[in-house]
Structures are given as structure tokens and as C-alpha cells.
N, CA, C and O atoms as a GROMACS GRO file, in nm:
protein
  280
    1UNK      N    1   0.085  -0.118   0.000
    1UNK     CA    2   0.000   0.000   0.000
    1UNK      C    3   0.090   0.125   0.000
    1UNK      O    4   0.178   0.138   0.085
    2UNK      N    5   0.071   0.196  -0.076
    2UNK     CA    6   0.122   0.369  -0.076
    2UNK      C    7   0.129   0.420   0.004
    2UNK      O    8   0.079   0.368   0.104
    3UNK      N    9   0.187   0.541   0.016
    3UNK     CA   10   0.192   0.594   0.162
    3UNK      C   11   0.055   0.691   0.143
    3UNK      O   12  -0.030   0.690   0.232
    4UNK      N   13   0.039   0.768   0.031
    4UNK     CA   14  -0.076   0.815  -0.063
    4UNK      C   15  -0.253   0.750   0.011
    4UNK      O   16  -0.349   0.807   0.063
    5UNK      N   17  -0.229   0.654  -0.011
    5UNK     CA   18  -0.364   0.558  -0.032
    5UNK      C   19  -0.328   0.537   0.149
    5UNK      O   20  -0.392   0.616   0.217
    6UNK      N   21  -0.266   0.473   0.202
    6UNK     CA   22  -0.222   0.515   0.340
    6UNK      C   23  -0.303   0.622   0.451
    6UNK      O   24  -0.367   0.601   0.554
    7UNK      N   25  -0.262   0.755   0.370
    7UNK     CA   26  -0.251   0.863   0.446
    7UNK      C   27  -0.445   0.889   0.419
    7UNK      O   28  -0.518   0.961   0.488
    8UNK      N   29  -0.480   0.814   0.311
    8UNK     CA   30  -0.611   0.866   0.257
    8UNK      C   31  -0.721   0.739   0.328
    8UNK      O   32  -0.837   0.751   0.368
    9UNK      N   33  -0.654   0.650   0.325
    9UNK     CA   34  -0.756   0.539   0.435
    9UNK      C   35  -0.755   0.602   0.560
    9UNK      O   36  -0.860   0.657   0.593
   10UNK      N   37  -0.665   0.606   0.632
   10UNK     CA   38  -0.629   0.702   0.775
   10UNK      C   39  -0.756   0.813   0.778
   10UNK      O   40  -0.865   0.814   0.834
   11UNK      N   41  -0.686   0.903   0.689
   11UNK     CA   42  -0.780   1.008   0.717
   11UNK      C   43  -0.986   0.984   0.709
   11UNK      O   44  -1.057   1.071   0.759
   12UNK      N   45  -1.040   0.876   0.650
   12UNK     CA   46  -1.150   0.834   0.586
   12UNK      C   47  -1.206   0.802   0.751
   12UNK      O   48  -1.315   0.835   0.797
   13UNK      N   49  -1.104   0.735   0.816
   13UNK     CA   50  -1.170   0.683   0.931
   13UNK      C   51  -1.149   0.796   1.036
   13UNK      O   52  -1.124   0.752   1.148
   14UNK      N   53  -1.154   0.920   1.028
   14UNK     CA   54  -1.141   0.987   1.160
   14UNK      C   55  -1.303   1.036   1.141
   14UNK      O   56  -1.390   1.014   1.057
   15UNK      N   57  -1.296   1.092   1.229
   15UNK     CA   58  -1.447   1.141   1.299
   15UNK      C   59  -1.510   1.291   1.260
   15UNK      O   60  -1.450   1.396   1.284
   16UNK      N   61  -1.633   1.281   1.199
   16UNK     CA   62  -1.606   1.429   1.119
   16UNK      C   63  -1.587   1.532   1.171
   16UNK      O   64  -1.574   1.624   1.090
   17UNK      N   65  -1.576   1.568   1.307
   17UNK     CA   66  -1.481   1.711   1.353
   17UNK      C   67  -1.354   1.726   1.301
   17UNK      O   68  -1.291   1.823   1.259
   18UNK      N   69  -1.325   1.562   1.319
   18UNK     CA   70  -1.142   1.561   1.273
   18UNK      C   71  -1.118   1.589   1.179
   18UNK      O   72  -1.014   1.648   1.149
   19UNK      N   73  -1.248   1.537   1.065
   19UNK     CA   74  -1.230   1.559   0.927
   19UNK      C   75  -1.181   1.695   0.912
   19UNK      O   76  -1.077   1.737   0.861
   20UNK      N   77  -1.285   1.762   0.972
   20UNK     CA   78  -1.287   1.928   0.974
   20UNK      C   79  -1.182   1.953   0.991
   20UNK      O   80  -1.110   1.992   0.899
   21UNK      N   81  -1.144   1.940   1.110
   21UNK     CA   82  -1.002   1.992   1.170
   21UNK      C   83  -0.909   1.967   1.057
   21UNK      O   84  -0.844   2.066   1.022
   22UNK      N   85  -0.888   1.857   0.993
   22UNK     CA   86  -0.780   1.851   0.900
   22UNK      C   87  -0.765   1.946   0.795
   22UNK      O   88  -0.683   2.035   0.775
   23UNK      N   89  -0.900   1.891   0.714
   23UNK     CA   90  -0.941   2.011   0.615
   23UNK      C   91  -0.897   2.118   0.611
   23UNK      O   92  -0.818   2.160   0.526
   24UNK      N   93  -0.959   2.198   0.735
   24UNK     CA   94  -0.893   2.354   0.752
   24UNK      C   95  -0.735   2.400   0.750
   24UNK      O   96  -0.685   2.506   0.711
   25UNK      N   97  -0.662   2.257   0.820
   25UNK     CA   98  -0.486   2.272   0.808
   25UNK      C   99  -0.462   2.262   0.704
   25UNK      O  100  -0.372   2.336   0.664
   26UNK      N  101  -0.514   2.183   0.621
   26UNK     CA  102  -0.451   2.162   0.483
   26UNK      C  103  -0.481   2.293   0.374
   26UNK      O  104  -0.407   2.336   0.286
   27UNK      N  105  -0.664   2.358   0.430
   27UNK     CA  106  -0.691   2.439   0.317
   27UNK      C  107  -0.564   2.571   0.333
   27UNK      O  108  -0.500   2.629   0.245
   28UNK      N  109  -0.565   2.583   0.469
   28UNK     CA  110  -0.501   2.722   0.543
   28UNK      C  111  -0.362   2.666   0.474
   28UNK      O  112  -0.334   2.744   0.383
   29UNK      N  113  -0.295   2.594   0.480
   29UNK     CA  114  -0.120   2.547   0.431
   29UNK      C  115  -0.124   2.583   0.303
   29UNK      O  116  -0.022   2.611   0.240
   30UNK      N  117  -0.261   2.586   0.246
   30UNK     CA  118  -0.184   2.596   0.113
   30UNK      C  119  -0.281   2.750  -0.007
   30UNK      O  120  -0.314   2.776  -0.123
   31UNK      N  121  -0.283   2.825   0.177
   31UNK     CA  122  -0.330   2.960   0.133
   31UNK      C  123  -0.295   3.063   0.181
   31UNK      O  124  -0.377   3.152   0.201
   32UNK      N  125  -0.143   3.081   0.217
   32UNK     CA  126  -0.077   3.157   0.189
   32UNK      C  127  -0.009   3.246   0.114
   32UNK      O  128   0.081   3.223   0.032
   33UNK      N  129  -0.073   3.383   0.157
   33UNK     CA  130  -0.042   3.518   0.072
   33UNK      C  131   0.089   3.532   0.062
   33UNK      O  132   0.168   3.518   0.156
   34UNK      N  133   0.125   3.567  -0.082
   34UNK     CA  134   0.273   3.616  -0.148
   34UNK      C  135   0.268   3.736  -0.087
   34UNK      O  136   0.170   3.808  -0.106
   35UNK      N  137   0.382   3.779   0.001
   35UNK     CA  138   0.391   3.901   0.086
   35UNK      C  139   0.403   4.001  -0.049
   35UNK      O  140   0.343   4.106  -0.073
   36UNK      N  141   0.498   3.933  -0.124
   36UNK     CA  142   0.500   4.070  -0.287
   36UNK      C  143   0.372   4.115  -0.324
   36UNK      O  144   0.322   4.225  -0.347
   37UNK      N  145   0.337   4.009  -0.324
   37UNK     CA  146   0.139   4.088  -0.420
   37UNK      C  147   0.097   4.138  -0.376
   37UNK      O  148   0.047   4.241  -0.422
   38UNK      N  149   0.080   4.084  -0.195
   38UNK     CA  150   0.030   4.148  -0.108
   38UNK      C  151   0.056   4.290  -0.103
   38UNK      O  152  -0.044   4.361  -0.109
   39UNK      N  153   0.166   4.346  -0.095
   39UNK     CA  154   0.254   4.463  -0.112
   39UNK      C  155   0.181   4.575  -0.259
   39UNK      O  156   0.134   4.689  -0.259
   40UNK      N  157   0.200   4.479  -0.360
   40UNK     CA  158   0.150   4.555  -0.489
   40UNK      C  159   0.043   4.558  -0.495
   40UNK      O  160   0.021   4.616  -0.602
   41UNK      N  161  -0.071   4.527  -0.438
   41UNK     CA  162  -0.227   4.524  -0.418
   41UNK      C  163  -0.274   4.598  -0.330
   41UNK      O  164  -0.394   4.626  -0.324
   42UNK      N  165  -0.166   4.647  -0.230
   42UNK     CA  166  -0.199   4.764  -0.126
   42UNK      C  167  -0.148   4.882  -0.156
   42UNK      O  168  -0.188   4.984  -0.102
   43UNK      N  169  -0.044   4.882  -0.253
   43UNK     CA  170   0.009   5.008  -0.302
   43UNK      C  171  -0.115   5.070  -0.464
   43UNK      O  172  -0.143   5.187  -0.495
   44UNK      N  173  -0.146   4.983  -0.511
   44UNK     CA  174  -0.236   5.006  -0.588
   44UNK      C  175  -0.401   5.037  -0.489
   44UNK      O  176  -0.447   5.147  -0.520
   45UNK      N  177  -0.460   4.985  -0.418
   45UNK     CA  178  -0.578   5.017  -0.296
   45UNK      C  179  -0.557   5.155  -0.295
   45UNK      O  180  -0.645   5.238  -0.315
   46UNK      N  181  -0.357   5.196  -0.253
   46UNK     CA  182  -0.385   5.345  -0.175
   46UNK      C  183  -0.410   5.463  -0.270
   46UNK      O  184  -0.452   5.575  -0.239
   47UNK      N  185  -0.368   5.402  -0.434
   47UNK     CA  186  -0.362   5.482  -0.532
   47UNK      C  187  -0.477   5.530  -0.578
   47UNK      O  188  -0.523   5.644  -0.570
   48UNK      N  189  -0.534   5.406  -0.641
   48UNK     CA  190  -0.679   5.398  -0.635
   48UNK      C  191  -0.768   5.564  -0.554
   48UNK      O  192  -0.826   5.665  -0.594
   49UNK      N  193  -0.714   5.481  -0.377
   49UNK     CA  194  -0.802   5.602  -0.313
   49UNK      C  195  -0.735   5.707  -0.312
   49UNK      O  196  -0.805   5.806  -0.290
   50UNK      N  197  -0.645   5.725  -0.324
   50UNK     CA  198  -0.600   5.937  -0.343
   50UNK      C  199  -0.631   5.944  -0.445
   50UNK      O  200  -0.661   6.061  -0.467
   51UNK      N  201  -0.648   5.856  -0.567
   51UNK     CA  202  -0.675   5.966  -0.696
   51UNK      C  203  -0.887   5.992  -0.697
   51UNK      O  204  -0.960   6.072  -0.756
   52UNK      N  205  -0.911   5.889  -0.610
   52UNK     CA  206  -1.072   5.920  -0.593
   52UNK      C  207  -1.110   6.044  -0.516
   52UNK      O  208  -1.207   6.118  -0.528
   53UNK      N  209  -0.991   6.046  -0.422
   53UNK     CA  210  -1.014   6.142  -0.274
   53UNK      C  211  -0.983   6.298  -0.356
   53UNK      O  212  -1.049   6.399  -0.332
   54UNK      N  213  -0.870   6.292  -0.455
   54UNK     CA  214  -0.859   6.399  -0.552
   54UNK      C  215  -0.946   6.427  -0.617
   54UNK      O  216  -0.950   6.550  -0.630
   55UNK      N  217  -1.053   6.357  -0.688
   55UNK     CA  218  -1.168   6.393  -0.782
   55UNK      C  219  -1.112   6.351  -0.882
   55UNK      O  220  -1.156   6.412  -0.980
   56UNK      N  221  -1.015   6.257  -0.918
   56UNK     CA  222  -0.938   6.227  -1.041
   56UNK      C  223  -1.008   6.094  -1.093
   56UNK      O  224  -0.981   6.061  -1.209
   57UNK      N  225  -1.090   6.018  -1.023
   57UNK     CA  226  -1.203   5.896  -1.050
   57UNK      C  227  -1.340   5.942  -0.964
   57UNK      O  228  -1.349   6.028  -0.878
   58UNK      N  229  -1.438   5.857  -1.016
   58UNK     CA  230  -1.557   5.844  -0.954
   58UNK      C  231  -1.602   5.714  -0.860
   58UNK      O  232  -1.600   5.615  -0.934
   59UNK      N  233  -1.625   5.693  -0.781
   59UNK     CA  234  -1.719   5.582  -0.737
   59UNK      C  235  -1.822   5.539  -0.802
   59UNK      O  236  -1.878   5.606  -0.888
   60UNK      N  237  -1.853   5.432  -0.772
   60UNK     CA  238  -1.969   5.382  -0.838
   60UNK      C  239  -2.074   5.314  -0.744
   60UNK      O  240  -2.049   5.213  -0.678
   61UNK      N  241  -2.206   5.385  -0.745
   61UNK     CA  242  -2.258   5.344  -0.558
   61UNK      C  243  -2.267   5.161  -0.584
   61UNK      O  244  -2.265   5.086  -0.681
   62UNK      N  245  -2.276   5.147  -0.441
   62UNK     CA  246  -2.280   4.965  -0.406
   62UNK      C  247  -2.361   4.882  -0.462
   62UNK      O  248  -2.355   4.763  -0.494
   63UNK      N  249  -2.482   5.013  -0.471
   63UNK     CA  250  -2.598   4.968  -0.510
   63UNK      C  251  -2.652   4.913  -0.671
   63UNK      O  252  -2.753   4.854  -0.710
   64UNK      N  253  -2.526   4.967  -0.739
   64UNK     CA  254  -2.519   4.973  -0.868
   64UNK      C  255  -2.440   4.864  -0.896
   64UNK      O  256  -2.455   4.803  -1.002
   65UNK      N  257  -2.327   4.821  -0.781
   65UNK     CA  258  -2.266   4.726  -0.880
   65UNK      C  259  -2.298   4.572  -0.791
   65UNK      O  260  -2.246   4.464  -0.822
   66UNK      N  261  -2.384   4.592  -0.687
   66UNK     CA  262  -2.469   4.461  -0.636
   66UNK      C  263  -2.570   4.496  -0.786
   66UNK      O  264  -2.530   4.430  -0.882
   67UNK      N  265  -2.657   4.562  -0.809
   67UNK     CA  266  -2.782   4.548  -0.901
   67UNK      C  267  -2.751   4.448  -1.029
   67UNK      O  268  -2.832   4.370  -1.077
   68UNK      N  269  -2.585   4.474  -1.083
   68UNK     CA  270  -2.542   4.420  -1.196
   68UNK      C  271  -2.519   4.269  -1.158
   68UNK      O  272  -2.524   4.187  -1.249
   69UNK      N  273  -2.495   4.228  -1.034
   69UNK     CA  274  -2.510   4.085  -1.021
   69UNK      C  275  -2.609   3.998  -1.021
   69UNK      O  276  -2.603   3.876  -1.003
   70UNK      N  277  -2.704   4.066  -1.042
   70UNK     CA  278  -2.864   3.975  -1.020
   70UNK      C  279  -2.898   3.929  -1.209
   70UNK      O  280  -2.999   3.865  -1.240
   0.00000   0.00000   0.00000
């Protein structure tokens, strides 16, 4: 037997909290933010808002761009 097929019988028989519990370690391990993007996605956020806070863009109300999802 694999260590694969192993690790996947193992896990089949735990108890579904445990299930849970695992789940979440595994989803969380392998959802970790790139500190870089992270970085370039907040430097673009702040840009974004000074050039709105300038009058250099518009908003668009909430209400308008929830309405477009229906």
C-alpha cells in the first residue's frame, strides 16, 4: 500500500470534527499570501483612493454594482 492511499484510508476513518479539523490545516497550508502581491495590491488600494479622494475617479454606488449581479 502507498503511503498516498495510506494517508487517505487514515484520514477516511477519523471522525467528522477531525475531518474538519484537518481540512482547515490543509486548506489554510496551502493559502498563503505572497507578501509581494500582497505589497502591490496595497500600493495600488492606496492609489486607487487618493486619486478618488482627488476627484481624479468616480465611485460607483454599491448599489449599482450589487444590481449588476442579479
Amino acid at each position: 500500500m502507498s503511503i498516498n492511499n495510506l494517508l487517505v484510508e487514515k484520514a477516511l476513518e477519523l471522525k467528522p470534527q477531525e475531518k474538519i479539523v484537518l481540512i482547515e490545516a490543509l486548506v489554510s497550508s496551502l493559502d498563503k499570501p505572497d507578501p509581494e502581491i500582497a505589497k502591490i495590491w496595497l500600493q495600488e488600494a492606496e492609489a486607487r483612493l487618493k486619486s478618488y479622494r482627488e476627484g481624479k475617479s468616480k465611485g460607483i454606488p454599491a448599489e449599482e454594482i450589487f444590481k449588476e449581479g442579479l
